[in-house]
Structures are given as C-alpha cells and as structure tokens.
N, C-alpha and C positions, 0 to 999 in steps of 0.2 A: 343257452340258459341252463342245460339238463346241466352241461359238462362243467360249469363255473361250479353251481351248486355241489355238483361232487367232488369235484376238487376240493371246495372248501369242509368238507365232511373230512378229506383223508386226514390230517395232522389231527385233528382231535383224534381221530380211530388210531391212530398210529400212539397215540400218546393214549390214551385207555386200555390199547392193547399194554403196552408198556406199564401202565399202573399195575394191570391183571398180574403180569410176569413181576411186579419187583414185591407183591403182595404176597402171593407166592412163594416165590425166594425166602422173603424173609421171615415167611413161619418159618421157614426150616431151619433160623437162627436156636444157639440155642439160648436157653431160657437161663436169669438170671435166679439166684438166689435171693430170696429174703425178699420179697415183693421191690428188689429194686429194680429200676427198667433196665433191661436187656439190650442184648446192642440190637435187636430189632428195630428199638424204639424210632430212631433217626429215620432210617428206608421206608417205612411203614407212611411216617408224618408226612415225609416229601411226597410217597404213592397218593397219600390221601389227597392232598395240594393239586397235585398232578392232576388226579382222579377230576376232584372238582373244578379244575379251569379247563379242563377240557368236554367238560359237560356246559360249561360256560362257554365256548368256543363252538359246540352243537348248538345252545340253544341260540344263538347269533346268526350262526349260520338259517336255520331254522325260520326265524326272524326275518330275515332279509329274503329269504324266498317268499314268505310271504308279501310283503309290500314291496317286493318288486312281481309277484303275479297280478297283483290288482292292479299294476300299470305294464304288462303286458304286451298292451297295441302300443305303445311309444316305443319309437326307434330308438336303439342304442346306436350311439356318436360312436365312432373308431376312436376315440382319442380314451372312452371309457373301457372298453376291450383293450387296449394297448397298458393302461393302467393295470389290466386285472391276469395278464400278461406271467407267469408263474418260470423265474430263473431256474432253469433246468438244470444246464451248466454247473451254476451255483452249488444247486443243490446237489448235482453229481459229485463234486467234484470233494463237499463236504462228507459226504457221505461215505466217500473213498479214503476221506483221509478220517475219519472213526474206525473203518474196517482196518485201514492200516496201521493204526493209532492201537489198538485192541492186538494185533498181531504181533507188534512189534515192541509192544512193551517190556512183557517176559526176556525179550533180546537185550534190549537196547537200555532199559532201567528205566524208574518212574520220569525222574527228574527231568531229563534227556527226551523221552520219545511226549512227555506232557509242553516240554517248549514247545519241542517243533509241532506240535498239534497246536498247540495254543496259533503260535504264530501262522499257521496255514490256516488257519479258521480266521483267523483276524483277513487275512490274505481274499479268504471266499466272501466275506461280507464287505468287501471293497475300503479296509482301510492299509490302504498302501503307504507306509509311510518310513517303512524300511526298518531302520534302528530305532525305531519309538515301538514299530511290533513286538521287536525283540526282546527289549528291554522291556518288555509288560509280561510278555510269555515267561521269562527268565525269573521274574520276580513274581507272576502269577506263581510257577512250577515250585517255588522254592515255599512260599508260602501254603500252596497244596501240602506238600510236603510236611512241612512245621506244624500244620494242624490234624494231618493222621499221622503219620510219623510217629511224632516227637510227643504231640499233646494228646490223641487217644490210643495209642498203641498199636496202630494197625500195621500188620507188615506189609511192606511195599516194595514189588520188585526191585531191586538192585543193580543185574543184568551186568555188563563190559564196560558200559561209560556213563553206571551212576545214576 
C-alpha cells in the first residue's frame, strides 16, 4: 500500500521537478524589446501546464490514498495488484532512448535522430506496426522541423545526415 502510493507521487515529482528546471531556464531567455513577449513566453506557459497537472496528479494521488485507507481491512484481489503493476522495461527502455536521443542529436541532425526517437517511443508504448511508425515518425520529424525551423526561427542541429 506504502509503495503504490509512492510510486504514484514519483511522475508528478519528476514532472514539477522538471517545471522548476524549465522555469528557470527560461528566465535566462533573453528579454524582448518593446513589451513584446519574448521567446520565454512559450517554455514558461507549457512549465505552467506542467506545473499544474502535476499538482493535479498529487492531489489524485492524494485522493486515492485516502479512500483507499478507510477500506484498509479489505483484501486486495491479485488481479488488482497485477493491474497497478508499473512497466519497467518500458519505461527503461524509453528512457534510454531520450538519453540517447539528447546525445546523439548534435551527431546525427534534428530530423534524423527526432525519427528514430519518435519511432522507438512509438516502439516502447507497444505500437508495433512497422511502416505505419515510420511513416508518423518521418512526417512527425519533418513537421517538428517546419514549425521551429522554418516558422520561428530556431536553429536546429543539422549534424551528417540532416
């Protein structure tokens, strides 16, 4: 009971941690002229978003400890532990491919190291479907691209293969 409960705490801390860092960060953008908003604006809003569903994800958690203490003496069924069962694997395996995704971008180029990310994250959440991943990845990456790129001007690694 201790260790579901804490489980259910880490993703929101991991993800408020993360608000704190990108909050951070983006003071240190710099500031726009003439009270027009700054490229801060955008990272700040999403921190904010962030910030608040993961207070939403505390207070649920929260929530559910409480009305599951007042029933307490009822035995949980295996089939409800087997549910609440947390993909390890999964989540290792995503998690490697962010660290790798982060490293190898400067190498490899946006476009290029955002497919194969895209497509191994499609891969981790169990949709195996081959040339359908691909083809989302491929036109996900391209579209990422076309929207900082092209439409706000951000530069984006280039790297050997684009």
């Amino acid at each position: 009971m201790r260790v579901d409960f804490t489980l259910s705490l880490l993703p929101p801390g991991i993800f408020l941690a993360t608000t704190a860092v990108a909050l951070w960060q983006s003071a240190t953008f710099p500031k726009a002229a003439g009270g027009v908003p700054g490229p801060a604006l955008v990272p700040m809003i999403l921190a904010v978003v962030l910030g608040l569903a993961s207070l939403a994800l505390v207070t649920g958690a929260l929530q559910r400890r409480n009305l599951s203490g007042k029933s307490e003496n009822l035995k949980s069924r295996p089939e409800d532990t087997a549910k609440a069962s947390v993909p390890w694997r999964r989540l290792g395996m995503l998690l490697a491919a962010i660290v790798l995704y982060l490293v190898v971008m400067p190498w490899m180029g946006f476009i290029s190291s955002t497919t194969v990310f895209i497509a191994v994250s499609l891969f981790c959440f169990d949709y195996r479907k081959g040339i359908h991943n691909w083809a989302f990845a491929i036109l996900a990456a391209y579209i990422l691209y076309a929207l900082f790129a092209l439409l706000m001007n951000v530069p984006l690694p280039v790297g050997w293969l684009g």
